[in-house]
C-alpha positions, 0 to 999 in steps of 0.5 A, spaced: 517 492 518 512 491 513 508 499 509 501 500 511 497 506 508 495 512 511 489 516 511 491 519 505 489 514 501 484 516 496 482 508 493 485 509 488 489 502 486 494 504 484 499 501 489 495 494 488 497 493 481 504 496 482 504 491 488 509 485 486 506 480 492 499 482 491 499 484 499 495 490 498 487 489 498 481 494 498 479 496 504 473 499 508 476 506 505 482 505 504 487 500 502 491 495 506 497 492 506 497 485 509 504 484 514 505 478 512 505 478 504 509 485 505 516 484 503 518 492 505 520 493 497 517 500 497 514 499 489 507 501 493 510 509 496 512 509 489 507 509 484 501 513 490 500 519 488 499 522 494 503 518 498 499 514 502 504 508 503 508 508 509 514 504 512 510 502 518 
């Protein structure tokens, strides 16, 4: 199942430019990950500093 981003996000961007797939885009207020680019690898939970990324 593909990561989503809570509302802890505070846009940073962090975990788009740690994204190997480019799935996450900016969003309105936060960032979003697209399920069908997502290949569930984590690199985005581990680069957010305030842990937005979630496996959903």
């Amino acid at each position: 199942m593909a990561y989503i981003i809570s509302d802890e996000c505070i846009s940073c961007g962090a975990c788009a430019d740690g994204c190997p797939t480019s799935a996450i885009t900016e969003g309105d207020g936060k960032y979003v990950i697209d399920p069908d680019t997502c290949v569930d690898c984590g690199a985005c939970a581990d680069v957010c500093p305030v842990s937005a990324p979630r496996e959903g």
